[in-house]
SERO-4910 file (N, C-alpha, C, O; in steps of 0.05 Angstrom, whole numbers):
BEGIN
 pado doro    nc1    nc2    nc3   cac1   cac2   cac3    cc1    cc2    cc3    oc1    oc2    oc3
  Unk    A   -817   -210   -582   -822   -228   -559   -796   -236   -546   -797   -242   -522
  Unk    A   -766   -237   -564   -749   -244   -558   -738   -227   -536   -732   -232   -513
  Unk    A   -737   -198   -553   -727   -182   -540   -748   -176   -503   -740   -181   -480
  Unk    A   -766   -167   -510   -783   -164   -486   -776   -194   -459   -776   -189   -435
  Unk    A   -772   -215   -467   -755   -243   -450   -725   -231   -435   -721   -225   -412
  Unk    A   -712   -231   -454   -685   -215   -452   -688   -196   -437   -676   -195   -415
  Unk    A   -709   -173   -447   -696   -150   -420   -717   -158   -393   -713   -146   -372
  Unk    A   -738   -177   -395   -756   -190   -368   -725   -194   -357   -716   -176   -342
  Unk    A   -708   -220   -365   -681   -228   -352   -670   -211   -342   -674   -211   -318
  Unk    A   -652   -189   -351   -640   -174   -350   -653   -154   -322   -638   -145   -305
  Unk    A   -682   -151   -323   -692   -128   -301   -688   -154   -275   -671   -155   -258
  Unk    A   -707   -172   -279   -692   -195   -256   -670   -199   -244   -670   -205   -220
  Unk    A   -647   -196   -256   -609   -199   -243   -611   -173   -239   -594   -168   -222
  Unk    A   -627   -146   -248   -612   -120   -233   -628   -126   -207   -615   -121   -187
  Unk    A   -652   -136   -205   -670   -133   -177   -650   -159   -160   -642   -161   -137
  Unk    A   -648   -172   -181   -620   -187   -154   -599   -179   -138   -594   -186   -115
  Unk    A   -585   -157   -157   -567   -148   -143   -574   -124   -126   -559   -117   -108
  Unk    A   -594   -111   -132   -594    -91   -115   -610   -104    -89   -612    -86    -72
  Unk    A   -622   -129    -79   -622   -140    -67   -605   -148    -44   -611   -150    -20
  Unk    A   -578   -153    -60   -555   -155    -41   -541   -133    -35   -528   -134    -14
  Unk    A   -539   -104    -54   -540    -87    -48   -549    -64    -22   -538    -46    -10
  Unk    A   -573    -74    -23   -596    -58      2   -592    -77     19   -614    -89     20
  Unk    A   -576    -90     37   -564    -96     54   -542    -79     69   -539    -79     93
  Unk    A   -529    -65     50   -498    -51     52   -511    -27     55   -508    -17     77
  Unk    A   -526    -12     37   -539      3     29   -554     12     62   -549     35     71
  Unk    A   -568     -3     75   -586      5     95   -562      4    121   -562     23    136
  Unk    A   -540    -19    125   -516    -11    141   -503     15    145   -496     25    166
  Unk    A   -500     23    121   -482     54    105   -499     70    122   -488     80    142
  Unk    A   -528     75    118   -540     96    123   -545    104    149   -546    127    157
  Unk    A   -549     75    166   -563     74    189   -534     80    206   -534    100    221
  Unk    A   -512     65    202   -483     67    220   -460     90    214   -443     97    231
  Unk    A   -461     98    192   -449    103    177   -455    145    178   -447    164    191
  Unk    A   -472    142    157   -480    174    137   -492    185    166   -478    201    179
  Unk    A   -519    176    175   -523    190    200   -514    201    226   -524    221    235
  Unk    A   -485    183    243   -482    191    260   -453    207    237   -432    214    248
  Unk    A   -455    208    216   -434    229    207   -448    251    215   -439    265    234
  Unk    A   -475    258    199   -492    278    196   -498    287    230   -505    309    238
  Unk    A   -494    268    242   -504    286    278   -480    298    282   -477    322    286
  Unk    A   -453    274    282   -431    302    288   -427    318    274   -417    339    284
  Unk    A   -434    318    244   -428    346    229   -450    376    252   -442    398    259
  Unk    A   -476    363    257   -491    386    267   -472    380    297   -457    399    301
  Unk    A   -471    368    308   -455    371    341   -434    391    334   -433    411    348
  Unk    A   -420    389    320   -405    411    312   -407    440    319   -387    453    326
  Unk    A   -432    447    318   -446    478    312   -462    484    329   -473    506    330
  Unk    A   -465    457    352   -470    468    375   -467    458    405   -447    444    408
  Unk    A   -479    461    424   -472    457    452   -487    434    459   -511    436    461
  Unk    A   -478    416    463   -490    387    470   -490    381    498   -470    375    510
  Unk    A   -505    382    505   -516    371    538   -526    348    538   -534    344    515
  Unk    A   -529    332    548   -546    297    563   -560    304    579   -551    308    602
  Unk    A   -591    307    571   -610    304    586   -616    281    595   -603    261    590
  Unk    A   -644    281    614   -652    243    614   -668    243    586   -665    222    572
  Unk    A   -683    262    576   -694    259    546   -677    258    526   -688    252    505
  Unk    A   -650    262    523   -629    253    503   -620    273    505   -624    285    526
  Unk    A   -607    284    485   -585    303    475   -598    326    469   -616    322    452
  Unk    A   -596    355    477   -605    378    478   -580    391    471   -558    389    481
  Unk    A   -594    412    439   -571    418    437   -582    455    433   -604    465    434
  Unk    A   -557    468    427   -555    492    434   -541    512    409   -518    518    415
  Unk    A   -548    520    390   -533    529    368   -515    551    377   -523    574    383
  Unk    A   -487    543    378   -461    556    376   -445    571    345   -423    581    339
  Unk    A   -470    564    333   -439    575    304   -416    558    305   -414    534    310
  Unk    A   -395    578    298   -360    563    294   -351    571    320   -328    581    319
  Unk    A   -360    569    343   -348    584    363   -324    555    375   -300    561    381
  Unk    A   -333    531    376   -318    509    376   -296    517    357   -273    523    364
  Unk    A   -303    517    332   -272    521    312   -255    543    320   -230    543    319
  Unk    A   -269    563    328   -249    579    342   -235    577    366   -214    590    373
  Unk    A   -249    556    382   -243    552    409   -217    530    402   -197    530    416
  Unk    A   -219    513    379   -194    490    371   -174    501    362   -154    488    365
  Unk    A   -171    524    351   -153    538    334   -137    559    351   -113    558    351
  Unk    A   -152    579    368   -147    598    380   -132    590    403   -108    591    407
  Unk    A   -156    578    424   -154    563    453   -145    540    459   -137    539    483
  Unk    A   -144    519    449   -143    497    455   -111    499    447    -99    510    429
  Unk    A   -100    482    476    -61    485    477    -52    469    463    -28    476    461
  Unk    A    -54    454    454    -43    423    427    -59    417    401    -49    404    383
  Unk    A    -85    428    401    -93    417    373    -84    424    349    -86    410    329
  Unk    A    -71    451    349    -57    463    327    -32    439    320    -32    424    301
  Unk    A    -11    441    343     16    423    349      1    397    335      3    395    311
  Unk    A    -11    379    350    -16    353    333    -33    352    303    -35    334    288
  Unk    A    -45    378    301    -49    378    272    -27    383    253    -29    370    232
  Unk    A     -8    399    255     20    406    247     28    379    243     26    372    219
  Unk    A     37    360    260     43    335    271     40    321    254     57    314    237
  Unk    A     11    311    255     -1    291    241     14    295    206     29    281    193
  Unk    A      0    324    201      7    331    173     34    325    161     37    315    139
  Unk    A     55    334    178     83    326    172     89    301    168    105    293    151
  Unk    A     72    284    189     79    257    193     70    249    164     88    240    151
  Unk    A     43    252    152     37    242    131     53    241    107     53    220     94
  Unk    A     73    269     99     86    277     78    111    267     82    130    271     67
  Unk    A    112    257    100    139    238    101    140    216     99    159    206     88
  Unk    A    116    197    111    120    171    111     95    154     96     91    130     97
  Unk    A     82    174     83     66    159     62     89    153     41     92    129     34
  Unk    A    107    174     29    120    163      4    134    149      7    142    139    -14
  Unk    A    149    138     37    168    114     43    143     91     41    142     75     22
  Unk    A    122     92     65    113     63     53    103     61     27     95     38     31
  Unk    A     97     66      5     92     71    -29    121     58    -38    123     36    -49
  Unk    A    144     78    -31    166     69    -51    170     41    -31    170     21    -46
  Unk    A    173     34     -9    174     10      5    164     -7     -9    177    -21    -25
  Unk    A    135     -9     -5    117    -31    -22    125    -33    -53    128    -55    -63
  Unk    A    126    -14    -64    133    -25    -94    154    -37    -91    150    -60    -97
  Unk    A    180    -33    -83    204    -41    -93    193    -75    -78    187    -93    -94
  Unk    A    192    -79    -58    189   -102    -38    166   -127    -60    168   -151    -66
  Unk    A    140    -98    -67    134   -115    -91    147   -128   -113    145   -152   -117
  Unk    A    162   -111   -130    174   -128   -144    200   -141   -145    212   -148   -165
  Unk    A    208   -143   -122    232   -162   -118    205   -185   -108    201   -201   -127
  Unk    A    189   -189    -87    175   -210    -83    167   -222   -109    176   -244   -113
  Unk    A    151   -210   -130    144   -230   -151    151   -236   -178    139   -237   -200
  Unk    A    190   -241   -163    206   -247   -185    201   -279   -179    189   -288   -160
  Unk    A    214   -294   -201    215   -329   -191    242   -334   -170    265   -331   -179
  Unk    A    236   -342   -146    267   -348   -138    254   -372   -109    234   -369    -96
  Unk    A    270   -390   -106    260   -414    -84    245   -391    -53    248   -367    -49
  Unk    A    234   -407    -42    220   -393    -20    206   -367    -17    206   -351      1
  Unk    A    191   -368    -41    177   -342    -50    153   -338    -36    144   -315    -32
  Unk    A    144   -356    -30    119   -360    -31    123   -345     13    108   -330     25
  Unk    A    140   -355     19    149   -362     46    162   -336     65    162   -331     89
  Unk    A    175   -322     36    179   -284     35    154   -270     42    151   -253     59
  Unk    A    140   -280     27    114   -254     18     99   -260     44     88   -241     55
  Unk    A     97   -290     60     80   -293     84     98   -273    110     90   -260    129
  Unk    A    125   -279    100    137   -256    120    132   -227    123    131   -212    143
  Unk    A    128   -223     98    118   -192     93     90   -186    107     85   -168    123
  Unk    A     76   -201     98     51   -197    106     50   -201    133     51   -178    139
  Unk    A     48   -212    154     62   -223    174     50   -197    192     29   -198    206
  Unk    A     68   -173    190     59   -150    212     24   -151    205     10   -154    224
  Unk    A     11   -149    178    -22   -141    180    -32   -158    197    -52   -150    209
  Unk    A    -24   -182    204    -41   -200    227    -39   -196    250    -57   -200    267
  Unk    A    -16   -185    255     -2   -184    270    -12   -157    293    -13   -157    317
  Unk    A    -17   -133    270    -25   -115    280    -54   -113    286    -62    -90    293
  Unk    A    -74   -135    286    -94   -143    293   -101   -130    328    -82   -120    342
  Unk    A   -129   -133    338   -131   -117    368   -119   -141    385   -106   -135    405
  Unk    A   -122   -164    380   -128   -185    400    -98   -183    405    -86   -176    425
  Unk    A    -83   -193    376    -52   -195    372    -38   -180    388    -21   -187    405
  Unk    A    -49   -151    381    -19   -124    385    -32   -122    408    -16   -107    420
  Unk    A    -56   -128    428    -51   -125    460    -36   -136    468    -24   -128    489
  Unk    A    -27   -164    453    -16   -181    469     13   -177    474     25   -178    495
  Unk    A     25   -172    445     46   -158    438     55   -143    458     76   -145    471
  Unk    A     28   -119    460     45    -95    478     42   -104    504     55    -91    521
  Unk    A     29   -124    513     33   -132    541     56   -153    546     62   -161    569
  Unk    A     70   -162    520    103   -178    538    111   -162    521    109   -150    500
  Unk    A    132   -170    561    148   -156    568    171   -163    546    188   -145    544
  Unk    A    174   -187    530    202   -184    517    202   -186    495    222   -188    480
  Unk    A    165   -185    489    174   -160    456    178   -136    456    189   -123    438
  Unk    A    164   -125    492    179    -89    486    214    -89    491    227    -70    483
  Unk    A    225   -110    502    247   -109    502    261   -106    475    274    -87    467
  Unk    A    256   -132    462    266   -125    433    260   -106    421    275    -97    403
  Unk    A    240    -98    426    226    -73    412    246    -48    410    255    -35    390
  Unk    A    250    -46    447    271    -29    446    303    -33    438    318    -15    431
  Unk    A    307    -61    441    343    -64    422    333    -55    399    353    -46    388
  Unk    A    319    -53    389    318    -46    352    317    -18    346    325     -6    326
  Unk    A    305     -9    368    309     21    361    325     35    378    320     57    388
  Unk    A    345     20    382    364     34    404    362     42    424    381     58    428
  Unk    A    340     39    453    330     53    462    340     41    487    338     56    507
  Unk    A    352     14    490    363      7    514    385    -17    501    389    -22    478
  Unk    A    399    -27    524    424    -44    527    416    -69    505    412    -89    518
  Unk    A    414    -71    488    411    -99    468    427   -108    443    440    -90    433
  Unk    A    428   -125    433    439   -142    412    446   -106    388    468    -95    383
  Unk    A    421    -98    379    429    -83    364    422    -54    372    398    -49    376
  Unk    A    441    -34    374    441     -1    389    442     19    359    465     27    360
  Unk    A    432     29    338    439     34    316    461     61    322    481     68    309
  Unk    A    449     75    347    462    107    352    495     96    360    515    110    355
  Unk    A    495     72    372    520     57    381    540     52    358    563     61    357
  Unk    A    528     37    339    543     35    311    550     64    299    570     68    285
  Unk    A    532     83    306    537    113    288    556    127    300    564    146    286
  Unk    A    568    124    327    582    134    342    608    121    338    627    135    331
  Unk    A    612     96    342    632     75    325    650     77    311    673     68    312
  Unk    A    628     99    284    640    106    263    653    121    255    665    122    234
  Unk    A    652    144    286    664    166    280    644    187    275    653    210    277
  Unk    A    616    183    269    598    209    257    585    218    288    582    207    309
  Unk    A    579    247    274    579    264    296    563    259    310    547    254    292
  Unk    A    546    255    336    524    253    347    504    259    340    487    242    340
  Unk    A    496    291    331    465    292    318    471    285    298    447    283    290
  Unk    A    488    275    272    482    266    249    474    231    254    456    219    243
  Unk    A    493    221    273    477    184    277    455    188    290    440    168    286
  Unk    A    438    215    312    418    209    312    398    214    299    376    203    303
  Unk    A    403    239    274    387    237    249    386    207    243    365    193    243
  Unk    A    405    200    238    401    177    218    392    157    222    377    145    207
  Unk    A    402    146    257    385    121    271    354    133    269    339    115    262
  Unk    A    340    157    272    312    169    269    300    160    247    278    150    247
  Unk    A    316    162    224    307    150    187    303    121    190    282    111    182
  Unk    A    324    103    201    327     78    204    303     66    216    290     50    204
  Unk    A    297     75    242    277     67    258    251     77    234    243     63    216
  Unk    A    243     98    241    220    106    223    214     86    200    191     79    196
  Unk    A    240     76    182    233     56    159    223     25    170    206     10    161
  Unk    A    237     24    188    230     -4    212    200     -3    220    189    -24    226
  Unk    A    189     16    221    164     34    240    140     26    213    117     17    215
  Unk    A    153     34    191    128     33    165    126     11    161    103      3    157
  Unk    A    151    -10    160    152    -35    145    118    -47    153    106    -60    137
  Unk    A    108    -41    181     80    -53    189     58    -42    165     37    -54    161
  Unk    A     64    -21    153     47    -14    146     48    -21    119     29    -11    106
  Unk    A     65    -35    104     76    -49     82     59    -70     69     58    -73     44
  Unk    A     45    -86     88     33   -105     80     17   -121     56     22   -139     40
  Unk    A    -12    -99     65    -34    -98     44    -29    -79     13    -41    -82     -9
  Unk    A     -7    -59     21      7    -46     -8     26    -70    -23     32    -72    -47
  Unk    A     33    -87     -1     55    -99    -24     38   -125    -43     47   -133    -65
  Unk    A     18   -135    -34     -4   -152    -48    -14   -129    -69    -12   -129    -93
  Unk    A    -21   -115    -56    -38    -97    -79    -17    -94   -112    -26    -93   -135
  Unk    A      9    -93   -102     27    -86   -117     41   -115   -134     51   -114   -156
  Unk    A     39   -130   -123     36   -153   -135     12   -165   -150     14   -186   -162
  Unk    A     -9   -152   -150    -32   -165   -166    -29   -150   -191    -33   -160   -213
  Unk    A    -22   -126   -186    -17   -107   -203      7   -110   -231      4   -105   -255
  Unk    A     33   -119   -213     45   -137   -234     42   -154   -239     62   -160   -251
  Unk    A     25   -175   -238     22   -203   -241     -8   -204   -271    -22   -219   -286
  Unk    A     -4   -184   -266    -25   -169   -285    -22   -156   -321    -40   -152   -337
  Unk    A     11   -151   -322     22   -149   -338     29   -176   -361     38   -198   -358
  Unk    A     20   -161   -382     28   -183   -399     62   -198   -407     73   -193   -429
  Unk    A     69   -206   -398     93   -222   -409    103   -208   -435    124   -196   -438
  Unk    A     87   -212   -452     95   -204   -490    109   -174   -476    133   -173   -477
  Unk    A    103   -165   -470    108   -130   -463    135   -127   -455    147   -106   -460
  Unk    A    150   -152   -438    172   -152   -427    193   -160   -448    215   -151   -455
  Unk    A    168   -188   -458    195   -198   -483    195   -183   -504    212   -190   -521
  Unk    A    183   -167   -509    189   -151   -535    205   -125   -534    218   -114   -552
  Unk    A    202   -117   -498    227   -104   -499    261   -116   -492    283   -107   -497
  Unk    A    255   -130   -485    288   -150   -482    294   -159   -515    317   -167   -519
  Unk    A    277   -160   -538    285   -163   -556    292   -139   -579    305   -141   -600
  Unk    A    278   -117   -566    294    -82   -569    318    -75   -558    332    -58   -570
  Unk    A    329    -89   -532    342   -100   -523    340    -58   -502    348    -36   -509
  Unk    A    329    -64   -484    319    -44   -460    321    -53   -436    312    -73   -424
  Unk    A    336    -34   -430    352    -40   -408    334    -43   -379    311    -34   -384
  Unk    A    335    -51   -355    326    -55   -337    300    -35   -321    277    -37   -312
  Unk    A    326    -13   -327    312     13   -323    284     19   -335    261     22   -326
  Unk    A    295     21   -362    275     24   -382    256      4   -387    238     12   -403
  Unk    A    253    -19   -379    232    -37   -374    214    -21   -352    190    -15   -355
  Unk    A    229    -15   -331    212     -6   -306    195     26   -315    171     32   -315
  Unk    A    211     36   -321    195     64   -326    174     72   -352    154     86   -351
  Unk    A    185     55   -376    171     59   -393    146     34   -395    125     37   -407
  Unk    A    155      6   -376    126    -13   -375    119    -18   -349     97    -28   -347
  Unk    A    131    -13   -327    121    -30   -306    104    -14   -295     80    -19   -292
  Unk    A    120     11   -288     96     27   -270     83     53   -285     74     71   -272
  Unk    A     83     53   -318     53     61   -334     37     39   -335     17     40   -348
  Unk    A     45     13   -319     24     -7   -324      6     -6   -298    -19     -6   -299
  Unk    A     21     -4   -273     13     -1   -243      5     25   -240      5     34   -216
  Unk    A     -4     43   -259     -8     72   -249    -39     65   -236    -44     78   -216
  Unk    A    -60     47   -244    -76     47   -227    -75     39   -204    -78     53   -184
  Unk    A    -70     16   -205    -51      5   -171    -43     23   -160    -50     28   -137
  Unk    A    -28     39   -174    -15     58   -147    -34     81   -139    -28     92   -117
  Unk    A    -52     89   -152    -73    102   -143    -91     99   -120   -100    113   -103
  Unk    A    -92     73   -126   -103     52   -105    -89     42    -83   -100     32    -64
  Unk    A    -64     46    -88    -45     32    -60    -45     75    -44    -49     83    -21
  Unk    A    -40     89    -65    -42    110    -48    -67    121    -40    -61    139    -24
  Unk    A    -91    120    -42   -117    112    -31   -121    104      1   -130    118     19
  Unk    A   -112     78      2   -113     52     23    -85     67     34    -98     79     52
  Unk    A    -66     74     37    -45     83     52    -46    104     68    -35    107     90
  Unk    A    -66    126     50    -65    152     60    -93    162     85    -94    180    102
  Unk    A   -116    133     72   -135    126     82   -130    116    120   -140    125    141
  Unk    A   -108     91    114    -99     83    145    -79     99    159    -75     96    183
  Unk    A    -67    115    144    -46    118    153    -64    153    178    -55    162    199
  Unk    A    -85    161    166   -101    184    177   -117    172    193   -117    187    213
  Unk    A   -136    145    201   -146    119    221   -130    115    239   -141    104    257
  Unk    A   -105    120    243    -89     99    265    -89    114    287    -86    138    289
  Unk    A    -93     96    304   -101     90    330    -72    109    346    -71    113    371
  Unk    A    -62    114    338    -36    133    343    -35    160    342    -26    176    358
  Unk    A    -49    166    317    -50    192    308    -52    214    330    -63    211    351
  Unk    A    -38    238    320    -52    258    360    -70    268    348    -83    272    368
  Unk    A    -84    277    328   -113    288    333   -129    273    333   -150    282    341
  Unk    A   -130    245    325   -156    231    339   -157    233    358   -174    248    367
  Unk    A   -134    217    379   -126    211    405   -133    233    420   -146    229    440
  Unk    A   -125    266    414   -146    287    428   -166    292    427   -176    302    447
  Unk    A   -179    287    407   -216    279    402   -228    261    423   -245    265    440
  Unk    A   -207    228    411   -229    221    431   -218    222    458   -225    202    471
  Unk    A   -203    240    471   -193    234    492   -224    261    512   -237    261    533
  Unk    A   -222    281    484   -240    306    495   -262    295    493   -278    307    508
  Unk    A   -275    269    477   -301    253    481   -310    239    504   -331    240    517
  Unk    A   -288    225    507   -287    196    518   -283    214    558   -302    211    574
  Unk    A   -263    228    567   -259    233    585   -270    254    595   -278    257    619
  Unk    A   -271    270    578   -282    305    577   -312    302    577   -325    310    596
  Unk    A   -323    290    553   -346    285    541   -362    314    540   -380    321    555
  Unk    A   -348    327    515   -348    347    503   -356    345    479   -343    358    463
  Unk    A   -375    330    470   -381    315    434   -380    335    423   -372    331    400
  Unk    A   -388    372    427   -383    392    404   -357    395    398   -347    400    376
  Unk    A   -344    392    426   -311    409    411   -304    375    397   -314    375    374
  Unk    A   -292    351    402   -288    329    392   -291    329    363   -273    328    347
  Unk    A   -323    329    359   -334    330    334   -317    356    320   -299    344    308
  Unk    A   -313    380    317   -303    395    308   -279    399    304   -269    416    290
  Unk    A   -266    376    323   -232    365    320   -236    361    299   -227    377    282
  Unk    A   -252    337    291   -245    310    278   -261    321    248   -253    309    228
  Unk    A   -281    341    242   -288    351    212   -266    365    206   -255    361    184
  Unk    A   -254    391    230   -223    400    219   -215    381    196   -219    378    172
  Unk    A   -201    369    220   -181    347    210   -193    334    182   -184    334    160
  Unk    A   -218    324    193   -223    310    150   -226    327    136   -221    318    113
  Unk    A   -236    361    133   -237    369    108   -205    382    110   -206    403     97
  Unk    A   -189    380    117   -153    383    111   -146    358     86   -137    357     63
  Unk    A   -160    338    112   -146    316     87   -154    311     70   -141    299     54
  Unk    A   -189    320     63   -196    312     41   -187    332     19   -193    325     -3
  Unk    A   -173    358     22   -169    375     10   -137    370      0   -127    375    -22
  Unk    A   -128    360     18    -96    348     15    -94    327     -7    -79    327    -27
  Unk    A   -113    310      1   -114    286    -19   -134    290    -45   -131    277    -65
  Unk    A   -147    303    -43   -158    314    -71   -136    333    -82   -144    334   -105
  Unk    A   -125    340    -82    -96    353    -93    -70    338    -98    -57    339   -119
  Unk    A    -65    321    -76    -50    299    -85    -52    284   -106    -32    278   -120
  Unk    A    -76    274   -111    -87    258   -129    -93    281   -157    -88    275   -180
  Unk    A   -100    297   -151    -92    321   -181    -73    318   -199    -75    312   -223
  Unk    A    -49    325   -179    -24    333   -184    -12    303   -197      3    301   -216
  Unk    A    -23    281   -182    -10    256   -187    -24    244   -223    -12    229   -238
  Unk    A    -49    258   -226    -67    254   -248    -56    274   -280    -61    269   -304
  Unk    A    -43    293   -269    -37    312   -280    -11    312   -292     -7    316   -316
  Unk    A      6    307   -272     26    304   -287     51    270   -280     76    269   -276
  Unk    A     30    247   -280     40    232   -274     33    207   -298     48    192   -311
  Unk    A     -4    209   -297    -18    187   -307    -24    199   -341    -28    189   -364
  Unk    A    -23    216   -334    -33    233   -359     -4    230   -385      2    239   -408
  Unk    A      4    216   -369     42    224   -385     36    195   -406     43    194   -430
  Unk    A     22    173   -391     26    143   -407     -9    143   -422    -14    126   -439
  Unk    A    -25    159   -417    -54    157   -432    -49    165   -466    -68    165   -482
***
């Protein structure tokens, strides 16, 4: 009788949660899985606007051939994009960790750092960054910082200064800026990376300072086999926004071929390209990172 009470309880809290569940659950499907599933079929064929809706026309891959073959930039900004990723995902990663753990050391105004850091995610908000890009003298500063006109700081100016050769200060002002460029994207990794150490047991530290292990060897052998899930997860959420932004050139030609063109087969067939690359990129990334990274501290 006891038991049969107990699992009555127990079936009650699952019907609760899947309660709050089938809320998200009917969102997902209705906003979400479906108009995936229409552009996956828009894809494959010729979409017209009738007054009765959308009439469509089965094309095969003739769109994927038309993106690949014909189309004068989708190759270029897929190249683009891709490069862009393999460069500046592992700066914002190594960014955010280190930034993480210098932030959640003990030192006065800590608290007052980390709101600085965080600072660009609000910042980069729609309402915010219109506003942003509409004064005029944040694009000014915008541009002293990356050298791009007469201001306080010229970095190609200092590299020239120095004596180094022209294309080597403008390699380098290019690295400089670019690290300036991620710091926005720093934000929500460097919390993540702080919960992550904040998470670590203390005993772990003091028992190696009483082995007496050096700095280094704190970090490699406890800190980050401790953060290997965190970082799974910060590279997740990084590689996630960093393929979303509103910047990117193959969205921006999608929806430019949607929105202006209003061509929903070729668009749609941009934009599955592009996700089964990345999902193939990042299912390999995450292999390779499982394989011979996480697998090293299990």
């Amino acid at each position: 009788m006891k038991k049969r009470k107990q699992r009555g309880l127990v079936e009650r809290q699952q019907w609760t949660g899947r309660k709050f569940v089938l809320i998200w659950e009917i969102g997902f499907v209705w906003f979400i899985l479906l108009p995936l599933v229409k552009s996956f079929i828009y894809s494959f064929n010729n979409v017209r606007i009738t007054t009765s809706g959308f009439q469509l026309e089965f094309i095969g891959l003739e769109k994927y051939q038309f993106i690949f073959y014909e189309s004068p930039s989708y190759v270029d900004n897929l190249t683009s994009s891709l490069s862009s990723f393999f460069t500046s995902v592992p700066i914002i990663f190594a960014l955010s960790l280190i930034l993480g753990i210098v932030l959640n050391q003990e030192f006065p105004g800590r608290l007052a750092f980390r709101t600085i850091f965080f600072l660009p995610v609000i910042m980069s908000t729609g309402v915010i960054l219109d506003f942003i890009k509409s004064n005029e003298a944040a694009a000014m500063m915008s541009s002293m910082a990356t050298g791009g006109g007469a201001g306080l700081i010229n970095v190609v100016e200092i590299f020239d200064e120095m004596g180094l050769p022209q294309s080597v200060s403008e390699l380098l002002a290019k690295y400089i800026n670019t690290i300036f460029d991620l710091m926005w994207d720093c934000g929500v990794p460097i919390v993540l990376f702080i919960a992550g150490l904040q998470s670590i047991p203390a005993s772990m530290f003091e028992a190696a300072d009483v082995e007496g292990a050096t700095a280094w060897e704190r970090f490699w052998y406890i800190t980050f086999p401790m953060l290997s899930n965190t970082s799974v997860l910060v590279l997740v959420f990084v590689a996630i926004s960093f393929f979303v932004k509103s910047n990117n050139p193959v969205i921006d030609q999608a929806f430019t071929v949607l929105q202006e063109q209003q061509v929903y087969s070729t668009s749609a067939a941009m934009l599955w390209t592009y996700f089964g690359i990345v999902i193939a990129l990042s299912a390999l990334a995450f292999f390779l990172i499982d394989r011979f990274v996480l697998r090293r501290w299990r």
